[in-house]
C-alpha positions in Angstrom: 175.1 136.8 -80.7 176.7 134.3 -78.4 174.5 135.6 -75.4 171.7 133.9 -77.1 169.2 136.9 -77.3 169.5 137.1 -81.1 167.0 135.0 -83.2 167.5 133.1 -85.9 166.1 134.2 -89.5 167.0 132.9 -93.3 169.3 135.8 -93.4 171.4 134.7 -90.0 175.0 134.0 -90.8 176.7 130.6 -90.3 180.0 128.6 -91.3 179.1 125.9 -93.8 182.2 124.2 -93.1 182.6 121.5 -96.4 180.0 123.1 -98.1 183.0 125.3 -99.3 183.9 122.5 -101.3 181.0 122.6 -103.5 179.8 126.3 -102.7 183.2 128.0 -103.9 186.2 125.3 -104.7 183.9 123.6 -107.5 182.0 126.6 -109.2 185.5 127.9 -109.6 186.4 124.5 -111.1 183.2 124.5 -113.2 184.5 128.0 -114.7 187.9 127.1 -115.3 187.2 124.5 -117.2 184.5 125.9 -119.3 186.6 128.9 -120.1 189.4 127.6 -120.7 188.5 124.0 -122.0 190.4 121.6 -119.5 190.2 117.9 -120.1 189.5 117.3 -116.7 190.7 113.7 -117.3 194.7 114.8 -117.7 196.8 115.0 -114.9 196.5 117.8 -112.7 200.1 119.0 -113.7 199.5 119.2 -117.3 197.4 122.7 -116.2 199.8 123.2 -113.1 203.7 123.0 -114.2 204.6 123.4 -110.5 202.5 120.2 -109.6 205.2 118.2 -111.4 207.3 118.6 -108.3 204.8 117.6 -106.1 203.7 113.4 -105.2 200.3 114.0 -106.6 201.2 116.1 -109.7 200.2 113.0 -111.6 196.6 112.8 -109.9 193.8 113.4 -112.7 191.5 116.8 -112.1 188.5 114.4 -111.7 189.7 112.2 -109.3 190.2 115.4 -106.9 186.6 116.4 -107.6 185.2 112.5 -107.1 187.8 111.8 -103.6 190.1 108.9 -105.6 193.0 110.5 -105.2 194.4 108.6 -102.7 195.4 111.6 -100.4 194.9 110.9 -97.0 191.5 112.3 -95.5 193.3 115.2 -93.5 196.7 116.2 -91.6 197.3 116.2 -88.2 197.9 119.6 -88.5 197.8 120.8 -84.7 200.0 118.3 -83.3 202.9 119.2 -86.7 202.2 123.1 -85.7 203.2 122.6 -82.0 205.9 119.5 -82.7 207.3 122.3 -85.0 206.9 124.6 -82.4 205.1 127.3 -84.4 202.6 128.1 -81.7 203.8 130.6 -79.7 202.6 132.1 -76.2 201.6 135.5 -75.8 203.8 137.6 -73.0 205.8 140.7 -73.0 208.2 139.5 -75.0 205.8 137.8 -77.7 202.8 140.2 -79.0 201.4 138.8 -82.4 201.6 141.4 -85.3 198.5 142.3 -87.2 199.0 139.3 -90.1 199.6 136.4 -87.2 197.0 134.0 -86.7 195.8 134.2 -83.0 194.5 130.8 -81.6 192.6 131.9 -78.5 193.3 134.8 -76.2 196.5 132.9 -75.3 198.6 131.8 -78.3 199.2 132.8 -81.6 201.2 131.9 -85.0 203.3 133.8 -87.0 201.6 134.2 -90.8 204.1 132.3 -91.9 202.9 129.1 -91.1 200.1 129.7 -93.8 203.3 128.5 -96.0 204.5 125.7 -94.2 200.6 124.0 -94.3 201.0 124.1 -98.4 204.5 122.8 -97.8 203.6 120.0 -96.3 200.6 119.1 -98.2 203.1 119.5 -101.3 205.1 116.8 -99.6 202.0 114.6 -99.1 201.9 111.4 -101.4 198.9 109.1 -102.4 198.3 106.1 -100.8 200.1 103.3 -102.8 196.3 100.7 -103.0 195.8 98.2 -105.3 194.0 99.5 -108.3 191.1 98.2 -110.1 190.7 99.3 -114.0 193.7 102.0 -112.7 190.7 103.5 -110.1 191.7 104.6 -106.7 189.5 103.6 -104.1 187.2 106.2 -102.6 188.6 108.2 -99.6 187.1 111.5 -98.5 190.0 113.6 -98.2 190.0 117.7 -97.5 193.1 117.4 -99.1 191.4 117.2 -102.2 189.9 120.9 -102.3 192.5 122.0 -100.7 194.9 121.5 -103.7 192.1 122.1 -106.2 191.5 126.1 -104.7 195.1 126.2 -105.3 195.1 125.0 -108.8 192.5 127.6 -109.1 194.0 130.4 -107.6 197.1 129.6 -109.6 195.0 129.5 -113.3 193.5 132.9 -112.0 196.0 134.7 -110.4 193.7 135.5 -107.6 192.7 134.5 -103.8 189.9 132.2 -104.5 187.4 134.2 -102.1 188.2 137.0 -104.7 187.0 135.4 -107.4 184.0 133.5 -106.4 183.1 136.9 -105.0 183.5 138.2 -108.5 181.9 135.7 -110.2 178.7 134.7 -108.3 178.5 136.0 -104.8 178.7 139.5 -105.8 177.0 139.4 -109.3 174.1 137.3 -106.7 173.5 139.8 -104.7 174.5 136.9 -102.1 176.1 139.8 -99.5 176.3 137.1 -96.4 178.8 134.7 -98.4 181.9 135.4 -97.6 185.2 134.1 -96.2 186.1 135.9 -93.3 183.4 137.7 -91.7 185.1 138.4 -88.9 187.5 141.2 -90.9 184.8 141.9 -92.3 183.3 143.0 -89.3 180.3 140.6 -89.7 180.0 139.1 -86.0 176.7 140.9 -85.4 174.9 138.6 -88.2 177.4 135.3 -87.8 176.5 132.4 -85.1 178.6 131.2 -83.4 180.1 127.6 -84.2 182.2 126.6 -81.2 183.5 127.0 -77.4 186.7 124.9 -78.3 188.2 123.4 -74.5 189.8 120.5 -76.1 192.8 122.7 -77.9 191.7 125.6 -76.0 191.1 127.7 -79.0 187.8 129.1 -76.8 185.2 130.9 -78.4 184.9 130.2 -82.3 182.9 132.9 -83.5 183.0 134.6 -87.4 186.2 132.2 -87.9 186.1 129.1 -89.7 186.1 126.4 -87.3 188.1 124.2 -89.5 191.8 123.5 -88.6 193.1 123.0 -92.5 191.2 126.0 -93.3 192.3 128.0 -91.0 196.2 127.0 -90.7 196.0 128.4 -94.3 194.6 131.5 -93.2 191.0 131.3 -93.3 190.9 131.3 -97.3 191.0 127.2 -98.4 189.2 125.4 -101.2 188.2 123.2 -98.0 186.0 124.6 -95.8 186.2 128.5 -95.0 183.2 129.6 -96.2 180.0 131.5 -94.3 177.0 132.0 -95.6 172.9 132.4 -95.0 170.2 130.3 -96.0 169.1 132.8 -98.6 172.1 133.1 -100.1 173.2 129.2 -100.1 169.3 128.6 -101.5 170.1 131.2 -104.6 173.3 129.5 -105.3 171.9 126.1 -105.7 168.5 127.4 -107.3 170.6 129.2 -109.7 172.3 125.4 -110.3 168.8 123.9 -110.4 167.7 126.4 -113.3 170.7 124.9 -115.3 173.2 127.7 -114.2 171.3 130.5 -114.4 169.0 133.3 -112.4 167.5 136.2 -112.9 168.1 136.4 -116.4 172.2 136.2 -115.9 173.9 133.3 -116.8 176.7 131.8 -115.1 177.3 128.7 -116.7 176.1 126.4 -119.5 173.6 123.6 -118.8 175.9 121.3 -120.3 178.4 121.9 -117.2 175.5 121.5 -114.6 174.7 118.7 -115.5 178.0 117.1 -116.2 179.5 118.1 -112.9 176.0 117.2 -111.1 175.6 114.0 -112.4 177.1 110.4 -111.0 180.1 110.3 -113.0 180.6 106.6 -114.5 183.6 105.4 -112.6 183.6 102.0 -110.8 181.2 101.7 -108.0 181.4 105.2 -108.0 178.1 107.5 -106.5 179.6 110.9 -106.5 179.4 113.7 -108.8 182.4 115.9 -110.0 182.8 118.0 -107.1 179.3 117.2 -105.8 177.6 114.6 -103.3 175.4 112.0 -104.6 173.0 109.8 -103.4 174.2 106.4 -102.0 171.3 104.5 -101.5 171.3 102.2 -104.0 173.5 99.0 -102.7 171.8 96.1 -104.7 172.6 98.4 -107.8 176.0 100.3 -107.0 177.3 96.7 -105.2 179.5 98.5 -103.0 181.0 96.5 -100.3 181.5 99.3 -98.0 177.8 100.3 -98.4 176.7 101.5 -94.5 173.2 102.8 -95.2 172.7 106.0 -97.4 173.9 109.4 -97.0 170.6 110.8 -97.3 167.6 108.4 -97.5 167.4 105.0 -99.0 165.8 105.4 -102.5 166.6 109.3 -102.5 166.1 110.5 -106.1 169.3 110.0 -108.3 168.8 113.5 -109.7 170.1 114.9 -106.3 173.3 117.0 -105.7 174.8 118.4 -103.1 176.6 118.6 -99.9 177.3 118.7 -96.3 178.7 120.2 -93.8 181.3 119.3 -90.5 179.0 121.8 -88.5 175.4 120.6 -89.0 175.0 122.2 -92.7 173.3 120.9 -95.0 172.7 122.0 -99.3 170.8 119.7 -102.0 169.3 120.1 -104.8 167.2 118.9 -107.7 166.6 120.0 -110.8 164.4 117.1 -112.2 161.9 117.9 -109.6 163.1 121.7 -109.1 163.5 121.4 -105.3 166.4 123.3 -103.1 166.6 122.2 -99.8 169.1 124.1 -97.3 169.7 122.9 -93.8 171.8 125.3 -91.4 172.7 124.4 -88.0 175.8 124.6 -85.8 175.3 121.3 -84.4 178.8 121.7 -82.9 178.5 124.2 -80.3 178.8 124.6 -77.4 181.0 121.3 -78.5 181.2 118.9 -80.9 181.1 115.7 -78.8 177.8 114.9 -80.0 175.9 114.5 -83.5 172.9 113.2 -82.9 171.8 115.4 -86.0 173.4 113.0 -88.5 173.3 109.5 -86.3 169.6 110.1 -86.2 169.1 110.9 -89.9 166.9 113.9 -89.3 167.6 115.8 -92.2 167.7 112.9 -94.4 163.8 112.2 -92.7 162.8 115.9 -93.6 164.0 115.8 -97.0 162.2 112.5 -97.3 158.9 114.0 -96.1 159.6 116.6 -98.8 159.5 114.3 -101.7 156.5 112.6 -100.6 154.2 115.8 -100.2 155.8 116.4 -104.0 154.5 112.8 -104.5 150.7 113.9 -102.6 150.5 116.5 -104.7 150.8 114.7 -107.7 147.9 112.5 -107.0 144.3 113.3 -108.8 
């Protein structure tokens, strides 16, 4: 694949970076709490006696889904891995075993540092802000997810690849989303994402590209996740038809559309878990309105999310539209992204709605 001769089809493979958070980290949420009834309003330690211990243990579930937790937006995780002096160089003396993370052809860290990541997340505290109503202000943190596919994997007792694999990918038929393709020996169908000189990490290829992800081993309610524009188009059609397909339901209507919708909350535009559209300043009167995240007037009934590498998933179930965009906008590199500067998804998605409106007319 990266010698370019392979072309691109709806089945190709790529890594949809945040789209995790949405594709995996909330479903998983969404199931939780319908089988098991959390008040997703309660502190996050009153389902997580461990969290107790931790700065944000007193963080409510949905301010994790909707980013007002105050958690900072990521941790310098490269620079803490090599202060700490957990990357090591490969030589005679230092071969990586099977379960060590390689970064590169040149370095590599023990699997151990998978634990030090969560310990120092743990450690993390909110941002002390000035509150308003007891609302945090909005900050898009990974931090967020990260903590969440923990809560989940600690309710379930399982990875949370493992169980999003049990309860949608698999049941699906979705057999190009995964976590780890790469040990899954996937390449063949995966593009790839990156040709990393900056850390010298090289070739990013069937690996998720995104540091916090992983530092914790690939597997993170953050980003990890690969996935075809088939597949991710099933997955949100099946959220479209109120959370079911093909005659198997995964979840009730009632939880679609509560984790779906704008969730009342301050100025807030975001769903639980999902994106919303933003392009409504006279209305939301947010001061730190820059100009919509997907086009100004986009239908309210929108949901979805994007991705660090050029993906792109909404969907609408007023007006029974799924729109998937995949692209690795960051390779060769990253130092450009024109794709989102530009707006040109947000211009074909808006070209989509007003054919829907053509149509419409006598």
């Amino acid at each position: 694949m990266p010698d370019g001769q392979t072309r691109v089809n709806a089945h190709s493979i790529f890594d949809i970076a945040s789209i995790t958070k949405v594709a995996a980290t909330t479903m998983a949420v969404m199931h939780v709490y319908e089988k098991e009834n959390i008040d997703l309003s309660k502190p996050i330690k009153t389902y997580w006696p461990d969290a107790a211990f931790f700065p944000w243990g007193n963080i409510k579930i949905q301010d994790f889904l909707m980013h007002r937790s105050g958690l900072p937006p990521y941790l310098p995780l490269f620079s803490r891995i090599e202060s700490d002096s957990l990357m090591i160089s490969i030589d005679s003396l230092h071969l990586p075993e099977p379960k060590d993370i390689l970064w590169g052809n040149t370095r590599f860290m023990k699997a151990t540092v998978v634990d030090s990541v969560w310990k120092w997340i743990t450690e993390t505290a909110p941002k002390k802000t000035k509150r308003k109503n007891d609302i945090q202000p909005y900050i898009y943190s990974d931090l967020n997810a990260i903590i969440l596919g923990k809560w989940i994997e600690y309710r379930s007792r399982r990875k949370l690849s493992d169980l999003c694999d049990s309860l949608f990918y698999s049941p699906m038929a979705l057999h190009r989303t995964v976590f780890g393709p790469k040990q899954r020996g996937m390449e063949p169908f995966v593009l790839p994402t990156q040709i990393d000189t900056v850390h010298n990490r090289g070739l990013i290829w069937a690996e998720t590209h995104d540091p916090s992800a992983y530092f914790s081993g690939g597997n993170a309610g953050n980003a990890g996740l690969f996935s075809s524009a088939y597949d991710l188009s099933r997955l949100m059609l099946m959220l479209v038809q109120g959370g079911q397909i093909d005659g198997k339901r995964y979840f009730k209507k009632e939880t679609v559309d509560k984790f779906t919708s704008s969730f009342n909350y301050g100025n807030n535009h975001r769903g639980l878990g999902f994106d919303k559209p933003n392009g409504f300043p006279n209305e939301l009167k947010n001061p730190d309105y820059k100009g919509s995240n997907i086009f100004d007037g986009a239908p309210r009934s929108l949901f979805g999310h994007a991705g660090f590498t050029g993906t792109w998933a909404w969907a609408d179930a007023k007006n029974q539209l799924v729109f998937v965009f995949m692209s690795n906008r960051t390779y060769p590199n990253d130092t450009k992204n024109k794709l989102a500067h530009l707006g040109y998804r947000g211009k074909l998605l808006e070209i989509v709605y007003r054919s829907l409106k053509d149509d419409d007319r006598p």
